[in-house]
C-alpha positions as CSV (number, residue, x, y, z in Angstrom):
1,X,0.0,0.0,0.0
2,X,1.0,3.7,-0.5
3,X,1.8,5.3,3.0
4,X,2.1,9.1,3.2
5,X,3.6,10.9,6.0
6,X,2.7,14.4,6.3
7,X,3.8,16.9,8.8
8,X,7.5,14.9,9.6
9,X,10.2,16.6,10.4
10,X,13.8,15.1,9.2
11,X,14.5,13.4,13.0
12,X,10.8,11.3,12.6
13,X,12.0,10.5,8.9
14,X,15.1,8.8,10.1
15,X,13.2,6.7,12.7
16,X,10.1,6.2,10.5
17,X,12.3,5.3,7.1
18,X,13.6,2.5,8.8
19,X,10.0,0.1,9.2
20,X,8.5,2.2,5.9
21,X,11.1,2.6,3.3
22,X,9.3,3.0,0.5
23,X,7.2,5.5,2.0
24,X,6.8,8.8,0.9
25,X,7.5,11.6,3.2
26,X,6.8,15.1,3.8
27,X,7.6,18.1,6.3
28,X,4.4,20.1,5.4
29,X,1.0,19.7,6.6
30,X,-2.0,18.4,4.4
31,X,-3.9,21.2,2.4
32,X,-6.2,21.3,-0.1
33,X,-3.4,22.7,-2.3
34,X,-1.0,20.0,-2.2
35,X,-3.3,17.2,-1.5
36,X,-3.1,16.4,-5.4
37,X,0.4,15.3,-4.9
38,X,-0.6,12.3,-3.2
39,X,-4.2,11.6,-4.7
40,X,-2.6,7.8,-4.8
41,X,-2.4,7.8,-0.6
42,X,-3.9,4.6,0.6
43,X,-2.4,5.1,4.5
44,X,-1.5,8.3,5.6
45,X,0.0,9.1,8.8
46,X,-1.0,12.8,10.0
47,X,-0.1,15.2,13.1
48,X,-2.7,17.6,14.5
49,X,-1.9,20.7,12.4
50,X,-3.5,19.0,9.0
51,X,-7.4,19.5,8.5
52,X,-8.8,16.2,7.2
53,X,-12.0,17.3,5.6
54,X,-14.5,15.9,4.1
55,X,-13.5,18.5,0.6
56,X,-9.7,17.2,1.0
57,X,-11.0,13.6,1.6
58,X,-12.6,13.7,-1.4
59,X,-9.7,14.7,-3.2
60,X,-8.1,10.9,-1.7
61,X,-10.3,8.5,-3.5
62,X,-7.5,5.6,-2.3
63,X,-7.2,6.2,1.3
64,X,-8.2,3.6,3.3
65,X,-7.1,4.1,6.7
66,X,-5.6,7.3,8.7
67,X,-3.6,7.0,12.3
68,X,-2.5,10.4,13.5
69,X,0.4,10.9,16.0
70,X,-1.4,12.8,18.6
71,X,-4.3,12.0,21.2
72,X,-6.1,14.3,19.7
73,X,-8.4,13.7,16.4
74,X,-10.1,16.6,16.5
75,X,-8.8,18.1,13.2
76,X,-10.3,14.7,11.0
77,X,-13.7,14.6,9.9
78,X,-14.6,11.9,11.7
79,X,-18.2,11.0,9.5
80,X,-16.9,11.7,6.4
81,X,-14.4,8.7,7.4
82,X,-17.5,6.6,8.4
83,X,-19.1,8.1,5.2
84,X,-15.8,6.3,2.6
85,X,-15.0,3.6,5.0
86,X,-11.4,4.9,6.3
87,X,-10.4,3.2,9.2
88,X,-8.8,5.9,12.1
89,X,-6.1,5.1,14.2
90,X,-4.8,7.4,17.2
91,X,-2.2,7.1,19.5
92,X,-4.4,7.2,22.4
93,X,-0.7,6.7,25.5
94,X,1.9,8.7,24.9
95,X,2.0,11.3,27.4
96,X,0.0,11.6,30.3
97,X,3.1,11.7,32.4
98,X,4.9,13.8,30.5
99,X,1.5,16.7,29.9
100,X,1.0,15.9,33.9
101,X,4.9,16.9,34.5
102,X,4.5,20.4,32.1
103,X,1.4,21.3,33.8
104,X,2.3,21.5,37.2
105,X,5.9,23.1,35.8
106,X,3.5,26.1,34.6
107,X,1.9,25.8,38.2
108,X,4.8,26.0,39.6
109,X,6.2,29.4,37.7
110,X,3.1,31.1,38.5
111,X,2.7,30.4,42.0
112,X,6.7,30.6,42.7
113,X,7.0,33.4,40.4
114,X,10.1,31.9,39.0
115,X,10.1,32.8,35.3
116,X,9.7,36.8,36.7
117,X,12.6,35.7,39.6
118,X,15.0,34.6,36.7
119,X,14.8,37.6,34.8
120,X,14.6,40.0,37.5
121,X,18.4,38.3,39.0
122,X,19.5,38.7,35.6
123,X,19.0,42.3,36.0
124,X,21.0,42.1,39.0
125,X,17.4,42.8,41.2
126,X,17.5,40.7,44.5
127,X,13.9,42.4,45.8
128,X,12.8,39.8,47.2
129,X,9.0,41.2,47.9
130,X,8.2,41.7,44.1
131,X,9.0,37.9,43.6
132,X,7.2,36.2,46.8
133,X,4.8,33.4,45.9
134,X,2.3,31.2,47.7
135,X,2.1,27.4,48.5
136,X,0.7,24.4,46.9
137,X,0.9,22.3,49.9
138,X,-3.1,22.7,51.2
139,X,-4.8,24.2,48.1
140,X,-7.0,22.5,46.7
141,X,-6.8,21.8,43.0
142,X,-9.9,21.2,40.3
143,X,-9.0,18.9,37.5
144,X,-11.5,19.1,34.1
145,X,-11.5,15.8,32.7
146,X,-10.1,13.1,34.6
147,X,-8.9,10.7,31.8
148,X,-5.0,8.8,31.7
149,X,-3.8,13.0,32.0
150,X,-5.7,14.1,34.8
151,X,-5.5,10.8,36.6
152,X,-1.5,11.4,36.3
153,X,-2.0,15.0,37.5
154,X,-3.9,13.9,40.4
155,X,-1.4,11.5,41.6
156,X,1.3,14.6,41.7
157,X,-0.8,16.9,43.3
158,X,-1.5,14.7,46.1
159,X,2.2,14.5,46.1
160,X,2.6,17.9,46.9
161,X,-0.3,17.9,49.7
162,X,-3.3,19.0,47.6
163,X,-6.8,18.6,48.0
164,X,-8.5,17.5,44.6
165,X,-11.9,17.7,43.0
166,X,-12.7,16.5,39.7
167,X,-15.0,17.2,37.1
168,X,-15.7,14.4,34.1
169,X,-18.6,12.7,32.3
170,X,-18.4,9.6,34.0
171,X,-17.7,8.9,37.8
172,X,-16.0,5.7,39.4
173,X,-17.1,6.4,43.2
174,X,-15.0,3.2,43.8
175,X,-12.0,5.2,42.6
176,X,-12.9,8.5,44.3
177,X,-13.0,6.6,47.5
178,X,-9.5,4.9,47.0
179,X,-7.7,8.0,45.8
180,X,-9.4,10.3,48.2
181,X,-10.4,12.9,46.1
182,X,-14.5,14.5,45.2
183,X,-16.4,14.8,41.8
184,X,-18.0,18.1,41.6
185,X,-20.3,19.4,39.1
186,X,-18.4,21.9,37.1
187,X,-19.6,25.2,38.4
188,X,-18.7,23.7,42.0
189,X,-15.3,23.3,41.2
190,X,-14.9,26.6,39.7
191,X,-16.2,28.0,42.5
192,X,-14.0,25.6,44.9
193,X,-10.9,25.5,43.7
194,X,-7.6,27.4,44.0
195,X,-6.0,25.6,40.8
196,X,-8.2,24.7,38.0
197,X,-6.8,22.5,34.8
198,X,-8.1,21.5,31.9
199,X,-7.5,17.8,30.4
200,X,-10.2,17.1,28.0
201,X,-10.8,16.4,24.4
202,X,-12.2,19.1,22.4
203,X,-15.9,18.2,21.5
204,X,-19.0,19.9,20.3
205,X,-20.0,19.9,24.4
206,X,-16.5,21.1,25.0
207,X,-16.0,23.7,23.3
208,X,-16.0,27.2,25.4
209,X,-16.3,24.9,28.0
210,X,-15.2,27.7,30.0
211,X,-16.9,31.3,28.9
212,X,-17.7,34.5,29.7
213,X,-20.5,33.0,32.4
214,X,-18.6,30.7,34.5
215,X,-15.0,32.6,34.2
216,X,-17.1,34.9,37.1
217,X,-17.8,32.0,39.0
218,X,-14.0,30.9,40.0
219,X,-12.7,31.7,43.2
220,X,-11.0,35.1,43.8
221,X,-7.4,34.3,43.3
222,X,-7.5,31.4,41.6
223,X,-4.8,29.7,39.0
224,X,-6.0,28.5,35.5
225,X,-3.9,26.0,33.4
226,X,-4.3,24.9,30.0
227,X,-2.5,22.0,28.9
228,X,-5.5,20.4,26.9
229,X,-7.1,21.9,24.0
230,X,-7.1,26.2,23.0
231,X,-10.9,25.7,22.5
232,X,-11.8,24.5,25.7
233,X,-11.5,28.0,27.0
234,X,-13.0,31.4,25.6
235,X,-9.9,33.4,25.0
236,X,-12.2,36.5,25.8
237,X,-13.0,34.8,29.0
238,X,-9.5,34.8,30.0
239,X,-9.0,38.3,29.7
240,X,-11.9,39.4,31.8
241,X,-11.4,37.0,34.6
242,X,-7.8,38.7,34.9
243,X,-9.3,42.2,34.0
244,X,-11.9,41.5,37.1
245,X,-8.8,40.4,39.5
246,X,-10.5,37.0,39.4
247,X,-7.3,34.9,38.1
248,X,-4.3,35.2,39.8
249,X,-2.2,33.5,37.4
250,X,-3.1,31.6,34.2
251,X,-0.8,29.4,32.0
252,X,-1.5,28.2,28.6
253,X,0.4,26.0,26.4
254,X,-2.6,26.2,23.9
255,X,-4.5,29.1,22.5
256,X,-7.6,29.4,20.7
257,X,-7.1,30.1,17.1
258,X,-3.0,28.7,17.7
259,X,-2.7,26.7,14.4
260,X,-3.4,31.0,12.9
261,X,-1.1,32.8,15.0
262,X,2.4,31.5,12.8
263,X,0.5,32.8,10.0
264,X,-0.9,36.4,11.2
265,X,0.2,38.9,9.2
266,X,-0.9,36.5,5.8
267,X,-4.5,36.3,7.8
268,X,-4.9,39.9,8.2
269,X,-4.2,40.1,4.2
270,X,-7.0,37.7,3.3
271,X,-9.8,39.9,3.4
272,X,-12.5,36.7,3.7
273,X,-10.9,36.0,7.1
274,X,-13.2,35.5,9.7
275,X,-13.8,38.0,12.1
276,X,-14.5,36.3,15.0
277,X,-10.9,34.3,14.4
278,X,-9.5,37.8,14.2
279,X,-10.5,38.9,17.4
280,X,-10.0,36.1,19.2
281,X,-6.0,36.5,18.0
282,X,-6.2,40.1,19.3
283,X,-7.3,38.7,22.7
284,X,-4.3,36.0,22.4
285,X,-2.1,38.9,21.9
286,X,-3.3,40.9,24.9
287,X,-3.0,37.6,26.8
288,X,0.3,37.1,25.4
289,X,2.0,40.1,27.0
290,X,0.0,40.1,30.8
291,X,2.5,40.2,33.4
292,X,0.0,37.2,34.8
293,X,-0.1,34.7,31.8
294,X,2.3,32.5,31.1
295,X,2.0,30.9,27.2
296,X,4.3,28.3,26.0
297,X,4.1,27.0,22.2
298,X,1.9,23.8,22.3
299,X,4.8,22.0,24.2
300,X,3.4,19.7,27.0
301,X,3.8,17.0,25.1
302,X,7.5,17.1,23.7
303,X,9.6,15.1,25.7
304,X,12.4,13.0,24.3
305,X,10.4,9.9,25.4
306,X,6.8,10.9,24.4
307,X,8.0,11.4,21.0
308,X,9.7,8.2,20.5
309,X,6.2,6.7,21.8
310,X,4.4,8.4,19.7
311,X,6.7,6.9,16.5
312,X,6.6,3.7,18.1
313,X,2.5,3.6,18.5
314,X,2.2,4.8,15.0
315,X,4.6,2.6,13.4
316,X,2.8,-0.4,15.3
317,X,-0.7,1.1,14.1
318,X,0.4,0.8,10.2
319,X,1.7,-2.6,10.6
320,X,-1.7,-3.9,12.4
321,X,-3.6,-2.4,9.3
322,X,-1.3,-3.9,7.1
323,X,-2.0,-7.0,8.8
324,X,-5.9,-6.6,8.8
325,X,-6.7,-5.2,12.1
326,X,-7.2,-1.9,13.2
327,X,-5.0,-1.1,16.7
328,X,-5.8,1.9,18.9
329,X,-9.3,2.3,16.9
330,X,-10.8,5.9,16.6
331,X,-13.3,4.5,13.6
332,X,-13.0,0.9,12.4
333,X,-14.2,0.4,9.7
334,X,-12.7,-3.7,9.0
């Protein structure tokens, strides 16, 4: 079969190469420009920055089966799949520890103050009351969406003496009980916690799971962290739950509208761009430069060992199709 990698960069080549040699491989994502190139694509492995629409499916009349290297799967049209019988593959473990570990790192440079206590020694400035912070141990921490991420977040935060409530579609009481922690509903959490993180996939019922409503009802003081999915939260949210003094700190490693913002000043050119995608980078950018936000590039996940995971999952995912089964299922459609 014809396998087409998309979106690789030249270390992932060198790995991936190796168990698909005939393969062919590319460092750009998907688009409905270049999509003709490789109209002959029977597999093609994806990341999350490629849009796999029904109008660029169509343009694929070969493909049989899709595994993307991420969690993730929101960018692939999941019933136009069903629609032309592609099989979907994910790589559902690769880095719960390793999002857990980069979420409590931004915790911990906004409630230790330690990015702002770098720069501010580098400037030869030992005041030691602009940098003070406040304790985990105590606070009690509200974790959205308690799947393999937030079940590894939990375990760390009890390792630094927090209290935890969790919000999630499904309860185990059972498990509650062992690892001593509460479900809440959501607005109880908000309103409950001094740490809330977000750890879910983004879904029709996700999205803006936080908004313009609920942003009020955190507690005063409060730390928001993002380590999930940009849409989750209404970027406009953010910025009047700091305006308001509600947020104390928040840190984001994803931003609504991210896969625009290396791309802005070719958006602002196109005159048919939308306008709420627009505003929404205007909030970014207001977000981007608060002495209170802390926004890192989409990087939770990039670990030395996650990646090799997630080459390992995928490479394993091809060779099951190959093989006539379909691992780590998204849509099966064998």
């Amino acid at each position: 079969m014809k396998i087409v990698f998309v979106e690789v960069q030249t270390w992932e080549k060198e790995i991936l190469e190796k168990s698909f040699p005939k393969a062919i491989f590319i460092d750009e994502k998907l688009t409905q420009e270049n999509v003709v190139r490789y109209k002959d694509a029977e597999i093609l492995s994806c990341f999350i920055y490629s849009e796999i629409t029904k109008d660029l499916l169509d343009k694929l009349p070969n493909l049989k089966y899709i595994t993307t290297r991420s969690t993730g799967f929101d960018n692939l049209d999941i019933d136009a799949c069903r629609k032309r019988n592609i099989s979907i593959s994910n790589v559902p473990e690769y880095g719960s520890s390793t999002v857990a570990e980069f979420t409590f790192g931004l915790l911990l440079d906004l409630t230790r103050q330690i990015t702002k206590s770098i720069l501010q020694a580098k400037q030869l400035n030992f005041d030691h009351q602009t940098i003070r912070g406040v304790d985990l141990f105590g606070k009690t921490i509200g974790i959205v969406g308690l799947g393999k991420i937030g079940r590894h977040v939990l375990q760390i935060a009890q390792g630094y003496g927090m209290n935890v409530l969790a919000y999630n579609r499904s309860q185990d009481e059972n498990f509650a009980k062992t690892r001593h922690f509460t479900y809440m509903d959501l607005n109880s959490l908000l309103k409950n916690s001094d740490v809330v993180t977000f750890h879910l996939p983004l879904t029709k019922e996700t999205h803006h799971i936080i908004n313009q409503n609920n942003i009020l009802m955190f507690k005063k003081g409060s730390f928001l962290i993002n380590a999930g999915r940009g849409g989750l939260i209404d970027t406009q949210a953010v910025v009047l739950g700091l305006e308001k003094g509600i947020l104390a700190g928040v840190g984001l490693d994803v931003l609504e509208g991210e896969n625009e913002l290396p791309e802005e000043v070719a958006m602002l050119n196109i005159q048919s761009q939308n306008a709420a995608q627009l505003k929404t980078l205007l909030y970014n950018h207001i977000l981007l430069n608060h002495p209170k936000v802390l926004i890192t590039p989409h990087n939770a996940f990039n670990s030395i060992e996650a990646l090799t995971r997630i080459l390992d999952v995928s490479v394993e995912n091809i060779n099951s199709f190959l093989h006539g089964a379909v691992q780590n299922p998204v849509y099966n459609s064998l």
